[in-house]
N, CA, C and O of each residue as an XYZ file, in Angstrom:
684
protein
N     221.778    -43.194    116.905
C     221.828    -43.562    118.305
C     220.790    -44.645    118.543
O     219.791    -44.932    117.883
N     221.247    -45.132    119.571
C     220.021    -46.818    119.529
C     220.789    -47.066    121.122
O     221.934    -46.789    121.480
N     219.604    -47.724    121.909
C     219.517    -48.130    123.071
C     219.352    -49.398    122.574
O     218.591    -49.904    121.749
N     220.665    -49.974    123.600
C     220.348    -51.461    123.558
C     220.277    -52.173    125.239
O     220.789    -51.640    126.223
N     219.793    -53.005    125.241
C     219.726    -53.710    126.493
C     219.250    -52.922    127.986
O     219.450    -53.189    129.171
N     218.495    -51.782    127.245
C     218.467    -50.754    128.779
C     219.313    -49.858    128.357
O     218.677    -48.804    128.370
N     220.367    -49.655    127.993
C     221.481    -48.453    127.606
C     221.438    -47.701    126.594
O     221.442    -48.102    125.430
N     221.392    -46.483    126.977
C     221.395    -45.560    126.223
C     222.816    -44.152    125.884
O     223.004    -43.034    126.364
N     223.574    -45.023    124.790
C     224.497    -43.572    124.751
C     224.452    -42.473    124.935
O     223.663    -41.838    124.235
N     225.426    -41.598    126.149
C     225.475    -40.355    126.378
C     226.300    -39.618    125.782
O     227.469    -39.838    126.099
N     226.127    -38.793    125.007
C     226.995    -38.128    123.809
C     227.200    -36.473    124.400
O     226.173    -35.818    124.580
N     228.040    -36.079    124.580
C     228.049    -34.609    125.245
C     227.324    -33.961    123.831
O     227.280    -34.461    122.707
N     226.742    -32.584    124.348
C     226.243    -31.690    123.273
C     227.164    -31.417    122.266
O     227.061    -31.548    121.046
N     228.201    -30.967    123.047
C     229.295    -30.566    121.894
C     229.723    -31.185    120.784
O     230.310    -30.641    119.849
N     229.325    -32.745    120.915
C     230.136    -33.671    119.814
C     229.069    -33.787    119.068
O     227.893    -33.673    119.415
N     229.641    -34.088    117.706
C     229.126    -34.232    116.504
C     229.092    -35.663    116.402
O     229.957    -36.458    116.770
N     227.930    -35.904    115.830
C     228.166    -37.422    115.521
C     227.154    -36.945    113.573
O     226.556    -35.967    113.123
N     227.540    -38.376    113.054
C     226.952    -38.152    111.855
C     225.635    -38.766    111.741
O     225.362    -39.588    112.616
N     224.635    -38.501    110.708
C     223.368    -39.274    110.899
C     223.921    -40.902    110.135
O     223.404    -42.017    110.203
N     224.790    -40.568    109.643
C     224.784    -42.147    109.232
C     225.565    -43.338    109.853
O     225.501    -44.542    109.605
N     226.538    -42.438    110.987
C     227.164    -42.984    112.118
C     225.869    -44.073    112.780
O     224.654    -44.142    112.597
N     226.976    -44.930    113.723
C     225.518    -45.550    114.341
C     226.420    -45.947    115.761
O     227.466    -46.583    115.634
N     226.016    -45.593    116.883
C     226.056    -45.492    118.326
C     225.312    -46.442    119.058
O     224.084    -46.374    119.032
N     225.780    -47.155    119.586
C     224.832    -47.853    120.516
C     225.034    -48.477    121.546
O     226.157    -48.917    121.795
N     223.871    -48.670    122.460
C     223.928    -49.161    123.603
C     224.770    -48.361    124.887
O     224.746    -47.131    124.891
N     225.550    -49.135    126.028
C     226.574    -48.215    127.264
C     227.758    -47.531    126.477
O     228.884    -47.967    126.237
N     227.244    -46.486    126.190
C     228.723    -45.786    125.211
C     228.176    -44.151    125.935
O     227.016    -43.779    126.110
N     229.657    -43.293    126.296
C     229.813    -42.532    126.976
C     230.736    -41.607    126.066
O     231.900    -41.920    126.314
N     230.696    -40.731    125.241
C     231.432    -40.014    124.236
C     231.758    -38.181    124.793
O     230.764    -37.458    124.718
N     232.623    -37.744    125.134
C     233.133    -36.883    125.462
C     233.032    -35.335    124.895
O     232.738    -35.349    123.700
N     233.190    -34.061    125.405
C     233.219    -32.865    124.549
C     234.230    -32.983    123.485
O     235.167    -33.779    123.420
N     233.850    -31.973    122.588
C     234.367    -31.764    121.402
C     234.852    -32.863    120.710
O     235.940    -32.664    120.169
N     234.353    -33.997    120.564
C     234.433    -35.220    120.028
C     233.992    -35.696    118.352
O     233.208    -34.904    117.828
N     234.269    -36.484    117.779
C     233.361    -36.671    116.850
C     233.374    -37.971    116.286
O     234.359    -38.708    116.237
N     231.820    -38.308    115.708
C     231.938    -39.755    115.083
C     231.250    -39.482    113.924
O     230.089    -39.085    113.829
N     232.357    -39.816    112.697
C     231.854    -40.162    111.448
C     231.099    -41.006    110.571
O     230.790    -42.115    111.006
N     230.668    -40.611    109.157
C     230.221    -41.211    108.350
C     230.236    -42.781    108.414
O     231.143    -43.268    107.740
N     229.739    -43.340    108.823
C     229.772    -44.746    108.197
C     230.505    -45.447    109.592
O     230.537    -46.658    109.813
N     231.125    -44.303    110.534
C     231.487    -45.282    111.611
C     230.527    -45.766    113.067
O     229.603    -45.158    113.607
N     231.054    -46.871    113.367
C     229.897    -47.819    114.157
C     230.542    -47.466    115.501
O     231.744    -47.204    115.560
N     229.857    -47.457    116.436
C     230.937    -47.720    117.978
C     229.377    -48.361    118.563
O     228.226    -47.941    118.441
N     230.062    -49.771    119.354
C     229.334    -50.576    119.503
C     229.134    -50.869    121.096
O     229.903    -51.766    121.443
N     228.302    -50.364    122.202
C     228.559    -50.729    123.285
C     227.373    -51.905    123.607
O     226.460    -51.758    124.419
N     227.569    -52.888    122.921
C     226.539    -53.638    123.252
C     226.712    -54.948    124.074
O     225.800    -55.774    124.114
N     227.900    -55.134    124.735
C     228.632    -56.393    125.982
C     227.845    -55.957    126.785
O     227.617    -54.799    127.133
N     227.265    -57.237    127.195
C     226.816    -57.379    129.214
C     228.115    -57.004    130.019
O     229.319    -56.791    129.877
N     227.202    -57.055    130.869
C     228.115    -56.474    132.629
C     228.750    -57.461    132.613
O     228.521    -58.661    132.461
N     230.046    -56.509    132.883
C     231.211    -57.816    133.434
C     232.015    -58.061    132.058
O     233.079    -58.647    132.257
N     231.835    -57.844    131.122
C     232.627    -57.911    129.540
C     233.280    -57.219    129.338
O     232.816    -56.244    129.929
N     234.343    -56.854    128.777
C     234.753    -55.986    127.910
C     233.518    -55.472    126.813
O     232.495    -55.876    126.259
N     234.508    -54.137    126.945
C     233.460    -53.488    126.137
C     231.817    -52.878    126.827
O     231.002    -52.279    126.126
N     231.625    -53.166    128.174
C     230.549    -52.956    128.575
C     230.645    -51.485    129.308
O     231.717    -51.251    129.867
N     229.829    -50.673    129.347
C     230.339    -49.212    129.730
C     231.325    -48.667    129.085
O     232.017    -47.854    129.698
N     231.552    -48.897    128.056
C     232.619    -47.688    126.702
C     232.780    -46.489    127.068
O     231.801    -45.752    126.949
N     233.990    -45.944    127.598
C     233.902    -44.908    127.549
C     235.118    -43.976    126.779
O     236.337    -44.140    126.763
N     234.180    -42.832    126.092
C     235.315    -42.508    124.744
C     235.249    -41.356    125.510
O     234.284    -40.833    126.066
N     237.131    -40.842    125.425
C     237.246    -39.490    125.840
C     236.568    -38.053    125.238
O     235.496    -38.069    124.634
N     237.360    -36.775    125.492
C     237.431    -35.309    125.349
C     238.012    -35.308    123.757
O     239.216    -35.561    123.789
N     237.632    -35.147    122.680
C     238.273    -34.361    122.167
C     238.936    -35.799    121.071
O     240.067    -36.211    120.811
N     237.513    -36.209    120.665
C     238.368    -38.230    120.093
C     237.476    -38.213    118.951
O     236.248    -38.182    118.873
N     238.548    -38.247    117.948
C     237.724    -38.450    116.812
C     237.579    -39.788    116.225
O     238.474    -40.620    116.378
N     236.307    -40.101    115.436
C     236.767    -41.573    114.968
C     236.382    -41.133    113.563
O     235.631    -40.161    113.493
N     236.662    -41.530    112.782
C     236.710    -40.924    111.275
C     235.925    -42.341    110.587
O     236.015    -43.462    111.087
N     235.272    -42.064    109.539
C     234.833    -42.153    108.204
C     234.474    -44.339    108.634
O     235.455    -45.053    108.428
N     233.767    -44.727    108.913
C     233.944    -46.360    108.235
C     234.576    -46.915    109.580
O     234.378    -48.129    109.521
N     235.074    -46.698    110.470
C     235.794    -47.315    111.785
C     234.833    -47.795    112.322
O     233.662    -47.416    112.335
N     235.446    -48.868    112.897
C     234.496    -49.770    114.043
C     235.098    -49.746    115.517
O     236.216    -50.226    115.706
N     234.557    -49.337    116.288
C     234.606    -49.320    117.676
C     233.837    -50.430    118.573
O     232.623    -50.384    118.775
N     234.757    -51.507    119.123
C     233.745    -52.589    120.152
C     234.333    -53.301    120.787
O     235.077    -54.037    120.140
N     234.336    -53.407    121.677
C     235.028    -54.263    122.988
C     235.784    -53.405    123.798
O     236.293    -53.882    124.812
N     235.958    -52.137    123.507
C     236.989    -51.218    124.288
C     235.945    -51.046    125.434
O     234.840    -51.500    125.730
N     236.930    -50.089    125.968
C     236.383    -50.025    127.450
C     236.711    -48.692    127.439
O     235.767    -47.911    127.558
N     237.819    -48.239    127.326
C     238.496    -47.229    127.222
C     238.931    -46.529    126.537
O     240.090    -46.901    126.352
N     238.694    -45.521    125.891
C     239.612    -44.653    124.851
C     239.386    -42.755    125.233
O     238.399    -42.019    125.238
N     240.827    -42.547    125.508
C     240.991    -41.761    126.153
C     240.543    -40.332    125.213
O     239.664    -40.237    124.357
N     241.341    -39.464    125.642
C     241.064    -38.090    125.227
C     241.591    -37.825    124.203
O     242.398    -38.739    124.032
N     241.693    -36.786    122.957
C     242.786    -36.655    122.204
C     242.970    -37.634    121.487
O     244.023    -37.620    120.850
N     242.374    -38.410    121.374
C     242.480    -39.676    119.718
C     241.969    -39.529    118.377
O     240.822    -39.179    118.097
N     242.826    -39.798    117.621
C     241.847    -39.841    116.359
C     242.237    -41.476    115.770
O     243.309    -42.079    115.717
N     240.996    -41.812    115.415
C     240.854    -43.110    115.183
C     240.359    -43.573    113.654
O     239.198    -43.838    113.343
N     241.542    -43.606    112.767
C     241.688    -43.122    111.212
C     240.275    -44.168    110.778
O     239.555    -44.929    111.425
N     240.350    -43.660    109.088
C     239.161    -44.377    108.298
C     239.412    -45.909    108.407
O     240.522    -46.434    108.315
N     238.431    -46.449    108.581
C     238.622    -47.523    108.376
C     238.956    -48.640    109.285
O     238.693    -49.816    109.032
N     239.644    -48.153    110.528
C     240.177    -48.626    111.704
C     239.023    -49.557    112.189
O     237.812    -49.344    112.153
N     239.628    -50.520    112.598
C     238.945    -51.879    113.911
C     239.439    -51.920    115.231
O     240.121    -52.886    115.572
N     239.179    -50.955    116.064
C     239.038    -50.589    117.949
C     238.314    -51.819    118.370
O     237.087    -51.733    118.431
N     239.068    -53.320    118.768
C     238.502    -53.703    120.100
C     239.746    -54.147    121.226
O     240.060    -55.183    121.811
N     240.204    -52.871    121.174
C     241.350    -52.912    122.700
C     241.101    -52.422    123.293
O     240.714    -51.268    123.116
N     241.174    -53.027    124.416
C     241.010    -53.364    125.953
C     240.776    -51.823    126.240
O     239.781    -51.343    126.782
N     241.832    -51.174    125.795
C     242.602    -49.773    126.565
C     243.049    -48.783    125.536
O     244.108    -49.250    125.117
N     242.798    -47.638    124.894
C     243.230    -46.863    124.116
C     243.793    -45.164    125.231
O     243.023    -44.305    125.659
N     244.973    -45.204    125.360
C     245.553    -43.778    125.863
C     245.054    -42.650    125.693
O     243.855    -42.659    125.414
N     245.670    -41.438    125.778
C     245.205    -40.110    125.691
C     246.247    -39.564    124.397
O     247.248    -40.221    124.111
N     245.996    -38.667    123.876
C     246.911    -38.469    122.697
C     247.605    -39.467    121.969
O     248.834    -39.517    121.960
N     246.712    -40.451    121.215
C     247.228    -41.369    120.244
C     246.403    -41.462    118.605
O     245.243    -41.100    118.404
N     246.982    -41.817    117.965
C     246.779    -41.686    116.243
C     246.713    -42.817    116.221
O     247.512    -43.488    116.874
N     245.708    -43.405    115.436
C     245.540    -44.684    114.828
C     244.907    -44.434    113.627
O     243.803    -43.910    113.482
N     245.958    -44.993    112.436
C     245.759    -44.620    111.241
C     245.086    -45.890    109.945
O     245.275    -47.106    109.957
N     244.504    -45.295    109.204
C     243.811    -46.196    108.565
C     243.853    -47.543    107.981
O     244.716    -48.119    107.319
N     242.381    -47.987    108.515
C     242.639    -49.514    108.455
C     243.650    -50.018    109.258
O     244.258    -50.972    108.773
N     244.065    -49.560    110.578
C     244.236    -50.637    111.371
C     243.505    -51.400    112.428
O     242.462    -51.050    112.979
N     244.270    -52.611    112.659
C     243.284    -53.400    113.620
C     243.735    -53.426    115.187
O     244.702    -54.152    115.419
N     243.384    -52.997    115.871
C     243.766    -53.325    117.545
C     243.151    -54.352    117.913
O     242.191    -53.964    118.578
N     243.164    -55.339    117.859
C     242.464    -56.909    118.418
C     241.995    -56.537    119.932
O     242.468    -55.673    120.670
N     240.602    -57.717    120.249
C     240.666    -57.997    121.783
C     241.394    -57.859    122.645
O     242.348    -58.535    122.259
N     241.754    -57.323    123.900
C     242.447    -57.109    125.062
C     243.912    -56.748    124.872
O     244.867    -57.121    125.554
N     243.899    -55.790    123.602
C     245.129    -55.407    123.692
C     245.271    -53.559    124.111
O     244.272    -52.845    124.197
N     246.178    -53.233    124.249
C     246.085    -51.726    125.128
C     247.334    -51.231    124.310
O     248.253    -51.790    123.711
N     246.966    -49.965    124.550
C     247.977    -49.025    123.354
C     247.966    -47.449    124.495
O     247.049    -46.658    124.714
N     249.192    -47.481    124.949
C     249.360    -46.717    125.513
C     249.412    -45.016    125.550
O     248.524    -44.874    124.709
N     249.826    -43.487    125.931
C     249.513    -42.410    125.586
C     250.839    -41.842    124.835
O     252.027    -42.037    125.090
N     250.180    -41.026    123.761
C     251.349    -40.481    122.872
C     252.373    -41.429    122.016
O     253.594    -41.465    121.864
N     250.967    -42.367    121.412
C     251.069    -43.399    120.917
C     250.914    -43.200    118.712
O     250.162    -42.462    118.076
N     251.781    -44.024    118.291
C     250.472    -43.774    116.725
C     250.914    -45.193    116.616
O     251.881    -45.775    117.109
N     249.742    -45.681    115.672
C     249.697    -46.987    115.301
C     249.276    -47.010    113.965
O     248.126    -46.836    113.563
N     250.294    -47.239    113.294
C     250.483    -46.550    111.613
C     249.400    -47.929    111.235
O     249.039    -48.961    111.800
N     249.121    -47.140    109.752
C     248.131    -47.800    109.047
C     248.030    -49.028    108.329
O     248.780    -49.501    107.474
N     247.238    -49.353    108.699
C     247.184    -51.034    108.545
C     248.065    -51.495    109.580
O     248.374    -52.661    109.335
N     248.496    -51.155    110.430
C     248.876    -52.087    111.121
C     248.234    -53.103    111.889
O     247.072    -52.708    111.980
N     248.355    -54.397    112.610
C     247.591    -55.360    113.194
C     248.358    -55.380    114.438
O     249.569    -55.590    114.501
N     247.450    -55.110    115.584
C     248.312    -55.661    116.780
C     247.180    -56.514    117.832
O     246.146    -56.174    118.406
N     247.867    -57.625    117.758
C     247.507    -58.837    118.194
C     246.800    -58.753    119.521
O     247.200    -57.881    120.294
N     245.812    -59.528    119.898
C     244.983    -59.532    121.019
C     246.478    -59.596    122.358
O     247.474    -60.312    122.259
N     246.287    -58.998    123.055
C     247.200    -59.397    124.523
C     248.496    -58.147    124.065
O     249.284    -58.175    125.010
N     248.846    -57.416    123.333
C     249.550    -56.743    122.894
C     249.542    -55.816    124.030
O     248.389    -55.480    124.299
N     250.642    -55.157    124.975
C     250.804    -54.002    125.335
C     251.556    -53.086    125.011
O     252.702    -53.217    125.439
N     251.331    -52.081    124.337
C     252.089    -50.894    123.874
C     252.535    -49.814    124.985
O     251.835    -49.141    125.741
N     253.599    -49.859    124.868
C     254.031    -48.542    126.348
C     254.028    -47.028    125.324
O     254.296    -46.902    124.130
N     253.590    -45.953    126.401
C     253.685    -44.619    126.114
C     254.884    -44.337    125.493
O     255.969    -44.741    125.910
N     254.628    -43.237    123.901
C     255.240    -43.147    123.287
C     255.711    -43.694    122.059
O     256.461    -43.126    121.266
N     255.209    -44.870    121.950
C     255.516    -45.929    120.957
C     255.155    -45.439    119.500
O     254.334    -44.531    119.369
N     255.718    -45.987    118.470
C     255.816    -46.136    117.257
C     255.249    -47.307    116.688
O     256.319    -47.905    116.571
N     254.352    -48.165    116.209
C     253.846    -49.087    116.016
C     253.397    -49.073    114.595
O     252.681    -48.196    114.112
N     254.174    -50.778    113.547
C     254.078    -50.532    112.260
C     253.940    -51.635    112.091
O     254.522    -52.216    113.007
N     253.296    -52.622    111.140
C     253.338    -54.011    110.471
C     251.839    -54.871    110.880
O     250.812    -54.445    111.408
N     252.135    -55.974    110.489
C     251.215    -57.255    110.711
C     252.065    -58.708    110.769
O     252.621    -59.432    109.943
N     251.864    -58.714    112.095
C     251.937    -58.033    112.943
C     252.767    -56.919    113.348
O     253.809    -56.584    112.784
N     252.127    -56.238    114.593
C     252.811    -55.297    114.725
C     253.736    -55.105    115.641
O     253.575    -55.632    116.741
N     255.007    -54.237    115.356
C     255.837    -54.104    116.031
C     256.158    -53.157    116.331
O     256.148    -52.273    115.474
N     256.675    -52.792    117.890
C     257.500    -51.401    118.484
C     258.993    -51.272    117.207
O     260.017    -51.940    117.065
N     258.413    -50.057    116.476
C     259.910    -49.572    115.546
C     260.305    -47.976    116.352
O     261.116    -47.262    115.763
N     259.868    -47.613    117.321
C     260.959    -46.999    118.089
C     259.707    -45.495    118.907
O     258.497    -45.353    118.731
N     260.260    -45.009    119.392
C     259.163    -43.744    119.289
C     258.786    -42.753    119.279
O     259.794    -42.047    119.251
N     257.547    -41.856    119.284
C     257.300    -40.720    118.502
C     258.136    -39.647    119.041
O     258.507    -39.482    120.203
N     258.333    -39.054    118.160
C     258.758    -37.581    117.873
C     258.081    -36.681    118.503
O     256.905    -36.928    118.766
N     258.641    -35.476    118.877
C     258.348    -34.197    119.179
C     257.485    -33.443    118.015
O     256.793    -32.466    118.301
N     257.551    -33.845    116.971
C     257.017    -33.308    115.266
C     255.948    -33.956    115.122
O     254.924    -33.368    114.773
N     255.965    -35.339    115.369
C     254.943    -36.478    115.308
C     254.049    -35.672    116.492
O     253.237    -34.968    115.891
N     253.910    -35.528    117.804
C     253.062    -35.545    118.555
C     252.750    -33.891    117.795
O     251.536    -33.846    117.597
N     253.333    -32.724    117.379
C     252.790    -31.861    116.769
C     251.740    -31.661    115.578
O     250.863    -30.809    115.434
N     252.194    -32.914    114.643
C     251.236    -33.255    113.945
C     249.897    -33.809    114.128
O     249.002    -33.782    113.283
N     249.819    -34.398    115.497
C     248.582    -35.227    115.425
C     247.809    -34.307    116.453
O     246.627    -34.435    116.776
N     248.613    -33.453    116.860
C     247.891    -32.174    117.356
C     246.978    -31.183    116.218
O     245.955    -30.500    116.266
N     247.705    -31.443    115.491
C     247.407    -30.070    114.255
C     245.863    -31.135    113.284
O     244.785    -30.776    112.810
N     246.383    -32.125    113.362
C     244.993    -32.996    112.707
C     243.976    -33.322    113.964
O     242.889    -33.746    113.571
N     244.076    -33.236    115.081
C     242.740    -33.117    115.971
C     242.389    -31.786    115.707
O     241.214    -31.846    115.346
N     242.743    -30.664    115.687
C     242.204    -29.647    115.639
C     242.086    -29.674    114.185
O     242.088    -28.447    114.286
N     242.006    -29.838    113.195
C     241.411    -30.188    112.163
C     240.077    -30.870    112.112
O     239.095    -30.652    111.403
N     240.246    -31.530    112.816
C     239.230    -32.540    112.575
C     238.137    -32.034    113.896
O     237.090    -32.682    113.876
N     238.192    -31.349    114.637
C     237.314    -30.704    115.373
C     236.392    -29.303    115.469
O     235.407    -28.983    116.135
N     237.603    -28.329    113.995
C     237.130    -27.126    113.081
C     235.961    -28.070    112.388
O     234.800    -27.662    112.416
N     236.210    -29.066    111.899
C     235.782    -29.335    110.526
C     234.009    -30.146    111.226
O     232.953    -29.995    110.612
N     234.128    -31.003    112.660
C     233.205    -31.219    112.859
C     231.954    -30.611    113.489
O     230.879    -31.121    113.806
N     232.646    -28.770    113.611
C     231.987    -27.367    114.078
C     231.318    -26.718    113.281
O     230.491    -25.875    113.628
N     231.617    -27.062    111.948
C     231.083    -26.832    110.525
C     230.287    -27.671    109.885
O     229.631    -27.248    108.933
N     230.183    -29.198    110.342
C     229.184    -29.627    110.273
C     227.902    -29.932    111.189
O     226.857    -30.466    110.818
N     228.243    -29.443    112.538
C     226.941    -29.202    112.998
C     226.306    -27.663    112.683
O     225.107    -27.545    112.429
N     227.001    -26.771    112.712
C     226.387    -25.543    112.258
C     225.673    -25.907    110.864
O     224.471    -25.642    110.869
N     226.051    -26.327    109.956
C     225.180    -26.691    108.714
C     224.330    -27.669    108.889
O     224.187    -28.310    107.848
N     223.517    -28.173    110.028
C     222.463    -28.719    110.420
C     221.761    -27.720    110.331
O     220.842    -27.592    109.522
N     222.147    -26.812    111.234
C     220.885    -25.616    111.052
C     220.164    -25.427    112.198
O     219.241    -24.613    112.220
């Protein structure tokens, strides 16, 4: 954690963050949340920028090596795969973003969303609720499933057992 410019990230108790994670500056991180190994979330934009006042939902994981910066928004219920590059505008509530992809500048990805891996979606991109999102660029290939939104249910709660077990082994 690191204060930048006057700002200091508010991290609810509940969330786990890692010591090798690194947090900084107007960033606002939600219950039962978590930020991994090696991942950055960056709130370091002046007033009036994107990216300035970050605020990450309830229940949002960002996994392993991801970079988080320029968002503004990322809702509840995300998991934000290894490797991933977050600087859109707007991230929904129940969406998957899977490894190594890129969400460019001012683009928004709507709720009950996945944005398969590696995919690239271009700065100005709007994704509507529900979407399926695959390529480089990326494109609407149709959208999620009833199975799909079950699954990415079953891997947040994975990934929120698993970050309950690593704060208890702090001690």
């Amino acid at each position: 954690m690191r204060s930048f410019r006057g700002k200091t990230p508010r991290v609810a108790e509940s969330t786990f963050v890692s010591e090798t994670a690194y947090v900084i500056g107007d960033v606002e991180i939600g219950e039962n949340s978590s930020v991994w190994h090696g991942a950055v979330v960056r709130g370091d934009l002046g007033e009036g920028q994107v990216g300035a006042g970050m605020k990450i939902g309830n229940n949002t994981h960002i996994e392993d090596n991801a970079v988080v910066h320029s968002a503004k928004v990322i809702g509840n219920n995300v998991v934000i795969g290894h490797g991933a590059v977050v600087e859109a505008f707007k991230v929904g509530d129940n969406v998957l973003i899977g490894n190594n992809a890129t969400l460019m500048a001012t683009s928004e990805v709507g709720s009950f969303c996945i944005v398969a891996s590696g995919a690239v979606v271009l700065p100005g991109m709007v994704i509507p609720d529900r979407s399926l999102v695959v390529g480089a660029p990326a494109q609407i290939k149709g959208t999620i499933s009833a199975d799909q939104i079950e699954h990415m249910a079953i891997t947040r709660s994975l990934m929120t057992a698993l970050a309950e077990e690593y704060k208890k082994d702090r001690g």
